[in-house]
C-alpha positions as CSV (number, residue, x, y, z in Angstrom):
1,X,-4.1,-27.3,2.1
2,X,-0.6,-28.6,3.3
3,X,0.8,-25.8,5.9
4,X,5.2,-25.8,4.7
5,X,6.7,-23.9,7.5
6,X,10.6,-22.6,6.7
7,X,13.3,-20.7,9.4
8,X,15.4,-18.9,8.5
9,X,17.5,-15.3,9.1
10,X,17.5,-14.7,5.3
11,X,19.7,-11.7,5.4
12,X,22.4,-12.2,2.5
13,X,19.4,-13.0,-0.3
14,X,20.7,-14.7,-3.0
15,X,18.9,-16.6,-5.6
16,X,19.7,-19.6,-3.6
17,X,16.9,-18.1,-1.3
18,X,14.5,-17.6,-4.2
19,X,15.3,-21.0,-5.5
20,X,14.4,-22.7,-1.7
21,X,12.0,-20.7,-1.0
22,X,10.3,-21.9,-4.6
23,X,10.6,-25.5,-4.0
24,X,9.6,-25.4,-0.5
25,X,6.1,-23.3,-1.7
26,X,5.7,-26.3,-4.1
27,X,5.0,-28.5,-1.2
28,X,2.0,-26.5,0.6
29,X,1.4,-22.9,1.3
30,X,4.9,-21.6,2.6
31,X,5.0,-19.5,6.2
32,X,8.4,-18.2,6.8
33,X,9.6,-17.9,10.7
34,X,12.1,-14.9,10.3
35,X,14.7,-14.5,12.6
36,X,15.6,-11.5,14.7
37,X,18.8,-9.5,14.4
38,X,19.2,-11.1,17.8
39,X,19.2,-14.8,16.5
40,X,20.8,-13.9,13.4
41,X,24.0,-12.5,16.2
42,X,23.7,-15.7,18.1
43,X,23.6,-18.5,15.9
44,X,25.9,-17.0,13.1
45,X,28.4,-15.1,15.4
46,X,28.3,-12.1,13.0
47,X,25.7,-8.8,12.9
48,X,23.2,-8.8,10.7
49,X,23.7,-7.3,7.1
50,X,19.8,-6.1,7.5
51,X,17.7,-5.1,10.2
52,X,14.6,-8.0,10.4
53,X,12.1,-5.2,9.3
54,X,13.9,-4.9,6.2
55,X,14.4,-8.3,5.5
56,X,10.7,-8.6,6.3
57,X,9.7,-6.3,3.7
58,X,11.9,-7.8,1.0
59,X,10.6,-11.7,2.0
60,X,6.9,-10.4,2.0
61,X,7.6,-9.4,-1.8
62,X,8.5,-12.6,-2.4
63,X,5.6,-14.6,-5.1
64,X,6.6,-17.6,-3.5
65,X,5.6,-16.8,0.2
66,X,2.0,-17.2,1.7
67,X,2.5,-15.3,4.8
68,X,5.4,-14.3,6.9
69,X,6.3,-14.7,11.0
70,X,9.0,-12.2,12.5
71,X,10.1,-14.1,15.4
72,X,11.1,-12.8,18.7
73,X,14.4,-11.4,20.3
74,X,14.1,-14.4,22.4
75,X,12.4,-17.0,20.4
76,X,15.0,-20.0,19.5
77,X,13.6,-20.3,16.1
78,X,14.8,-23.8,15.6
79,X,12.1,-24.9,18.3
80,X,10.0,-21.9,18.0
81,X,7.8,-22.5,21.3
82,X,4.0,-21.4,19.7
83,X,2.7,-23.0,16.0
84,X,-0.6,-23.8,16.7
85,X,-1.7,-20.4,15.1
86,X,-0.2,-21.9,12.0
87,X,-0.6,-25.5,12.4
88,X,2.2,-26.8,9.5
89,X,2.1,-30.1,8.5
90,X,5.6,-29.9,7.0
91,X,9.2,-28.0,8.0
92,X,11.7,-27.5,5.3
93,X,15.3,-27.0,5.5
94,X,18.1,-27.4,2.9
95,X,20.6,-30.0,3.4
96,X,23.2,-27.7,4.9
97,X,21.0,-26.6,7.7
98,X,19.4,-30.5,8.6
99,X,20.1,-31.5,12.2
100,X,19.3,-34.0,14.5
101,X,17.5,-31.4,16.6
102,X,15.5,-30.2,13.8
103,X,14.3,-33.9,13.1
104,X,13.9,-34.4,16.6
105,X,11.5,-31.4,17.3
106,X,9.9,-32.2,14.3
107,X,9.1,-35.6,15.2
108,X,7.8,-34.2,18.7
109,X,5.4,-32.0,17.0
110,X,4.0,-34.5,14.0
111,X,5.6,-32.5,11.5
112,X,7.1,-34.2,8.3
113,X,10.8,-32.7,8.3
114,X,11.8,-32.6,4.7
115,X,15.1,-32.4,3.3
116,X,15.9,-29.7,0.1
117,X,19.1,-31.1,-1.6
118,X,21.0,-29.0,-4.1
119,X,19.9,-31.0,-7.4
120,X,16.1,-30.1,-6.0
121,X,17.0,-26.1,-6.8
122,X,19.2,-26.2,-9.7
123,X,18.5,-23.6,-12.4
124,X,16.2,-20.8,-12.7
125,X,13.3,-21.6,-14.2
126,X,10.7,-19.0,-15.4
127,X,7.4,-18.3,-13.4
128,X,4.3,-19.6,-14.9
129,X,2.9,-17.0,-17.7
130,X,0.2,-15.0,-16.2
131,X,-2.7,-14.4,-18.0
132,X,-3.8,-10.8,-19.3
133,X,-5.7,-8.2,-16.8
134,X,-6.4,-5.4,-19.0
135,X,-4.0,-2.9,-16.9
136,X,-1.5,-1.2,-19.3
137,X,2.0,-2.3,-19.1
138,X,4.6,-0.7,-17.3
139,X,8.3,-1.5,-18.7
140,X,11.4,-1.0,-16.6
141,X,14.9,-1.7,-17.3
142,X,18.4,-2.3,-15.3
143,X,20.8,-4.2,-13.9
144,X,19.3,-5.5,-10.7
145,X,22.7,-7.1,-9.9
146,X,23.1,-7.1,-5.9
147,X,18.8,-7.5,-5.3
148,X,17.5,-5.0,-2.3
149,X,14.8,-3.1,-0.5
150,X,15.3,-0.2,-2.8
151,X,14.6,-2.7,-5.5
152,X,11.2,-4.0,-4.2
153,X,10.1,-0.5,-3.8
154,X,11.1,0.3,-7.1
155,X,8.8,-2.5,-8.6
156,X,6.0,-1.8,-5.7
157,X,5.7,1.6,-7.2
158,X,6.0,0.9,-10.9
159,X,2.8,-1.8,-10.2
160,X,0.7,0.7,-9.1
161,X,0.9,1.9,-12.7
162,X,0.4,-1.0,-14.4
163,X,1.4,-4.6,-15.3
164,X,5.1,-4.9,-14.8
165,X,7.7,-5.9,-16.8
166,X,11.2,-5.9,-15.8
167,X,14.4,-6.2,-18.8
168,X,17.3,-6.8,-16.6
169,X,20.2,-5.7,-19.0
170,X,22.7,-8.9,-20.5
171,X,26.3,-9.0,-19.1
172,X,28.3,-7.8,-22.0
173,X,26.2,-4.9,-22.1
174,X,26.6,-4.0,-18.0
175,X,30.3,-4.7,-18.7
176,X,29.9,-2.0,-21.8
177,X,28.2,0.8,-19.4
178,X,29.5,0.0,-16.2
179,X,33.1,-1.5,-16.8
180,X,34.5,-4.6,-15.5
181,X,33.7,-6.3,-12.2
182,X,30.0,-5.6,-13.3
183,X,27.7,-7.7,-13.2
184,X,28.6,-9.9,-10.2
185,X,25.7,-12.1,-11.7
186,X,24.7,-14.0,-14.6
187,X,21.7,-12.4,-16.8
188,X,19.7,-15.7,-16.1
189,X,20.1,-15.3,-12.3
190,X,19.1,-12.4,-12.2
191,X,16.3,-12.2,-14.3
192,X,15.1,-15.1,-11.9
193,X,15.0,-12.8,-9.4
194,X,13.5,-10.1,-10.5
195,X,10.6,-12.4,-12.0
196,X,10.3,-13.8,-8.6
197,X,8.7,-10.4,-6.8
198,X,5.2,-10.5,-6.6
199,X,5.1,-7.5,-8.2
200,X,6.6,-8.5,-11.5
201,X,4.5,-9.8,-14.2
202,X,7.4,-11.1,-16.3
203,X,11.1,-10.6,-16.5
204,X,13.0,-10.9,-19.7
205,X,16.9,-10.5,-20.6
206,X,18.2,-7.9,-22.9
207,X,19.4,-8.3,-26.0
208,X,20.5,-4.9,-27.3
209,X,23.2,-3.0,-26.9
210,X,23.9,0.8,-24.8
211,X,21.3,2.5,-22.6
212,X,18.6,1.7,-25.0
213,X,19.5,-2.5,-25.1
214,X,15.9,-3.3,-24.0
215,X,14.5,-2.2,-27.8
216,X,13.8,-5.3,-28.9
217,X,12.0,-6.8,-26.0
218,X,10.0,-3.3,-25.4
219,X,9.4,-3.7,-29.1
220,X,7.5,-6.8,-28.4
221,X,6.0,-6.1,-24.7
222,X,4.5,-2.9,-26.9
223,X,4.6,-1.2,-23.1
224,X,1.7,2.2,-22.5
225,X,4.6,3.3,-20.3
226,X,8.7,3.2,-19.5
227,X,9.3,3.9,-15.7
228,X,12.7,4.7,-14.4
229,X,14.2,5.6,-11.2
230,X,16.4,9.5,-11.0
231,X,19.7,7.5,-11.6
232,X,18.5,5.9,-14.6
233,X,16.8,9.1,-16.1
234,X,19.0,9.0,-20.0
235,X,18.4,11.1,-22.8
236,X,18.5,8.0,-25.1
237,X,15.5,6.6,-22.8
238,X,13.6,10.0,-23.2
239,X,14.4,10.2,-26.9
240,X,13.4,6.6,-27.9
241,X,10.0,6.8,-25.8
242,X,8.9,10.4,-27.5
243,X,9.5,8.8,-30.9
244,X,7.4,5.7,-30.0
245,X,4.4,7.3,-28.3
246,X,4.9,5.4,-24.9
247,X,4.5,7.3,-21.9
248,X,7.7,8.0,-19.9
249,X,8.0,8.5,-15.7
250,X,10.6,9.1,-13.7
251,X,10.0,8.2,-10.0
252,X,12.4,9.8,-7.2
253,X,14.4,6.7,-5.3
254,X,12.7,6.9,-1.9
255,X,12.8,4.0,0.6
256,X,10.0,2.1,1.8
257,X,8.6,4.4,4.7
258,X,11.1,3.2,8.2
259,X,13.7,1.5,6.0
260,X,17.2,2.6,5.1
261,X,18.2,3.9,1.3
262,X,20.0,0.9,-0.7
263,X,21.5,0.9,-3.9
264,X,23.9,-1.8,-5.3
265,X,26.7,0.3,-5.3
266,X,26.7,1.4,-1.6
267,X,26.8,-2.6,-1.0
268,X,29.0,-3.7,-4.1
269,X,31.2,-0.9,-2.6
270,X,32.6,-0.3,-6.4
């Protein structure tokens, strides 16, 4: 199979990150070369927002990414000195980060050096369906506005019950219980993100209204289970599950074990 090799810091995520990262994985089996803090200081002239093990564990998550390659404190990782444990056949950049260099080392190595223009990630298109595996389905609901580590846990945990599905609530409802400013992103945005964690069997848009605006989708996802984290613990959301039979857990927000806590709010900083 084609080898599609990407490098990148990848330390603001955005779902202009999900979107490459997508399109580049449609070419081959996609390794990411993940920068250092130290690389990240030197070729962008600011510190990094994460530390690489963090950013590691958020890429890993990612449905889109075959295996991932922290680079070194030292390693330049636009000529990253050792790829014959990988062996790519193509490296993939978008068209703000093409250089001569690039095409140059590329050209050394016998690598196709392909070009991602802006039209190539427009939208955010669904996942493919999965099929059914039996496991009972686990339903979780939010806002999942600013996308982090503490996020990834969340859904890493909330897999282990069960097939995942994640209702990331509309914007005039986030507006309604959070006030304005909120969200900073569209619903479709980031109910692309969500759907794009490994973990995630499907993501879905709201389309009610208050703390309980998921009813009709968990109405047709007929979930064995609602999960929720100690923030979003509601009487509405304990109310509505005892009246409909479906189990409800509430999981303590813990980090993944060597990370730091996150929540959207800390980073929002409102």
């Amino acid at each position: 199979m084609t080898k599609v090799i990407v490098s990148s810091g990848l330390d603001r995520l955005n779902s202009g990150d999900f979107r490459f990262l997508q399109e580049a994985s449609k070419l081959g089996e996609l390794h990411v070369l993940l920068w250092s803090d130290q690389a990240i200081r030197a070729f962008t002239g600011r510190k990094p927002r994460f530390p690489q093990a963090e950013r590691a564990y958020v890429i890993q998550s990612v449905r889109y990414v075959t295996k991932l390659q922290p680079l070194g404190a030292n390693v330049d990782p636009y000529a990253p000195p050792d790829l014959a444990a990988i062996k790519p056949d193509v490296w993939v950049v978008d068209e703000h980060n093409a250089t001569p260099a690039g095409r140059a080392f590329c050209a050394a190595h016998g690598l196709d050096y392909r070009v991602l223009i802006a039209r190539d990630m427009a939208g955010f298109p669904e996942p493919p369906a999965e099929p059914p595996s039996g496991r009972k389905k686990v339903v979780v609901t939010g806002c999942y506005d600013l996308f982090h580590s503490g996020h990834v846990r969340f859904f890493e945990e909330v897999s282990g019950l069960g097939d995942l599905f994640v209702v990331v609530g509309h914007d005039e409802n986030l507006r309604l219980l959070k006030g304005p400013g909120h969200p900073l992103f569209k619903a479709e945005e980031r109910r692309y993100v969500a759907g794009s964690i490994r973990y995630v069997k499907q993501a879905l848009v709201s389309s009610g209204r208050g703390w309980m605006d998921a009813e009709p989708e968990i109405a047709k996802i007929k979930p064995d289970m609602y999960a929720v984290n100690e923030d979003g613990d509601k009487p509405e959301k304990r109310e509505f599950c005892r009246k409909h039979g479906i189990q409800y857990v509430v999981l303590r927000r813990l980090p993944k074990e060597g990370l730091s806590p996150r929540t959207s709010t800390d980073l929002r900083g409102f």
